[in-house]
Structures are given as structure tokens and as C-alpha cells.
N, C-alpha and C positions, 0 to 999 in steps of 0.2 A: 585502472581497477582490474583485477584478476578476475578469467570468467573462473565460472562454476553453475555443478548443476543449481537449478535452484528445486527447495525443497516443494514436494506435493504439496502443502497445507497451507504457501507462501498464496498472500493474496496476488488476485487477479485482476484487472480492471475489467469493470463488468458485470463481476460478481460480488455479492453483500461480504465485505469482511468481517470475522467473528472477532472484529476488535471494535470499540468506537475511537472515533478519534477525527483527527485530519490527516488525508492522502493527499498523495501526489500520483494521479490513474494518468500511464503513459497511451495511448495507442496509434491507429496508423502507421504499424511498425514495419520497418527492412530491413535489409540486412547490407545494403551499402550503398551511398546516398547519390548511386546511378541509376539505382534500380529501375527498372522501368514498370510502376505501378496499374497493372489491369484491374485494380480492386483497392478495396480502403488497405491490405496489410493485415497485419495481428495486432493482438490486444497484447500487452505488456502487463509488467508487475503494477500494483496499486501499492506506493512505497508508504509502508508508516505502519502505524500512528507518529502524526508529525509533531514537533513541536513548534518550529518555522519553516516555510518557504521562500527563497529569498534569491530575486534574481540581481546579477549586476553586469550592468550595460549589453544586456540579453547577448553575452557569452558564456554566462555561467550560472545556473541555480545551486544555492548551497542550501541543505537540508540538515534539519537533526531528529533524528528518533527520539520517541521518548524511553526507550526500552534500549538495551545492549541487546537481548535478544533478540528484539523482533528488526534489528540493524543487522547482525548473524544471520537469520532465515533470510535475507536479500541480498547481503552482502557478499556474506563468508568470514566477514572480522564483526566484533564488539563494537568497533568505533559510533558513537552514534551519529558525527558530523559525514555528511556525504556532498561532494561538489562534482556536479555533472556537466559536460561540458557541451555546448552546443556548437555544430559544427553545420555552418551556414543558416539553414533553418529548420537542424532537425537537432532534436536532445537525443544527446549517446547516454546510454545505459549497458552495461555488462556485453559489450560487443556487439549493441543490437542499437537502431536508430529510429527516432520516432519524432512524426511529423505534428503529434498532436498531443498536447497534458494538460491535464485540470487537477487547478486544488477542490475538494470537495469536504465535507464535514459527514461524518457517520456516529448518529446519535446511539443511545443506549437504548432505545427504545427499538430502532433498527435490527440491534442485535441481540435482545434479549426478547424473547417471546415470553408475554402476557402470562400469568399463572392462570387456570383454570375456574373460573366461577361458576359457569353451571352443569359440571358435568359429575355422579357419583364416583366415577373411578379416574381421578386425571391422570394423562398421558403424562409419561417421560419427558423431563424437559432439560436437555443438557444445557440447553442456552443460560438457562438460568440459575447455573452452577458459579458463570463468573458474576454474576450480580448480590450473591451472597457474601461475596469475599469483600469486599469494599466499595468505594464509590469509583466509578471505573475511569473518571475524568481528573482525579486527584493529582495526575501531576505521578503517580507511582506505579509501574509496572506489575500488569495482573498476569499473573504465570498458570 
């Protein structure tokens, strides 16, 4: 896999992504797998919205986005299938290694903050920009 910058807006493990969906949050991360660890490492990308996680014979995870783009904002290609390779007991991601991943699930509720009920003047709610567009678990890319 080619590296590349990754973009500012690309999620983080960590941090709440403004997608729901299913991740794959990398962390414990190095940079090669001598490293000699005085601390947990970094946090890595939170890959997804997933459609599967799928490991075989814990050499390899194969992933699919549900998005071309949100597979682009981590990747650098459209492809949505992605197969990461694990090399001894760490998953390789974009030139970077990581000792620890979890699948996790990020509801819509996580990421769309509540409309306003008791206030005369409600505040700005961008979050609630993507929940007007459609049902966001449908299976179809909210842009």
C-alpha cells in the first residue's frame, strides 16, 4: 500500500467520528516492530465506516468501506476492499505498525447532536446537517 499524507478530517482512534458506522480503531502504534516501547505509542487512523471486518488465520484482516470516498480519505484509492497484513503480532497500516485494534460500532445518535427543545434561540447544529439527508445506516454513502 502506498503511503500518503492522510487528510486533517480523516478519523482518529479516540476521537468520536462524524460518520456512524463500524471502525476498525488501530493504536499502540510504531514505527518498526524493534521498536523499543517506553510508552503505549500513537493512536492511528479509526478505518471506516466498515461494512466487514474479517480476519484469516490472524495473518491478515480484509476490510470493506462502505463509501469509495471515505476508502480515499485513508487510503488514497476508491477501492473499498482493503487487506492489511499482520506481521508477527502487529497490523501494518500505511507504513506504520500497531500492536492493538478494535472493531467498535458508532451510533447515529453519537454523532448527531439532539435538536434543541428548551431553548428560545437554538444554537447551530452542523451535526444535524447529515441526519436530514437520509437514514445514515442505509447501506448508501452520506457526502
Amino acid at each position: 500500500m502506498p503511503k500518503h499524507a492522510q487528510a486533517a478530517d480523516a478519523p482518529v482512534y479516540g476521537i468520536r467520528p462524524q460518520k456512524p458506522g463500524m471502525y476498525l480503531g488501530l493504536f499502540h502504534g510504531r514505527d518498526t516492530p524493534i521498536q523499543v516501547m517506553n510508552d503505549w505509542g500513537f493512536d492511528g487512523p479509526a478505518l471506516g465506516p466498515l461494512q466487514h471486518v474479517h480476519t484469516t488465520y490472524a495473518c491478515s484482516v480484509n476490510l470493506q468501506f462502505t463509501c469509495p470516498s471515505d476508502a480515499h480519505l485513508l487510503t488514497g484509492n476508491n477501492d473499498t476492499f482493503l487487506e492489511l497484513q499482520i506481521d508477527g503480532d502487529l497490523l501494518c497500516f500505511d507504513g506504520k505498525l500497531y500492536g492493538d485494534w478494535t472493531v467498535y460500532v458508532v451510533t447515529p445518535e453519537e454523532c448527531f447532536r439532539q435538536p434543541d427543545t428548551f431553548r428560545q434561540n437554538t444554537r447551530p447544529n452542523d451535526l444535524r446537517r447529515q441526519a436530514k439527508l437520509k437514514e445514515p445506516l442505509s447501506g448508501d454513502c452520506i457526502e
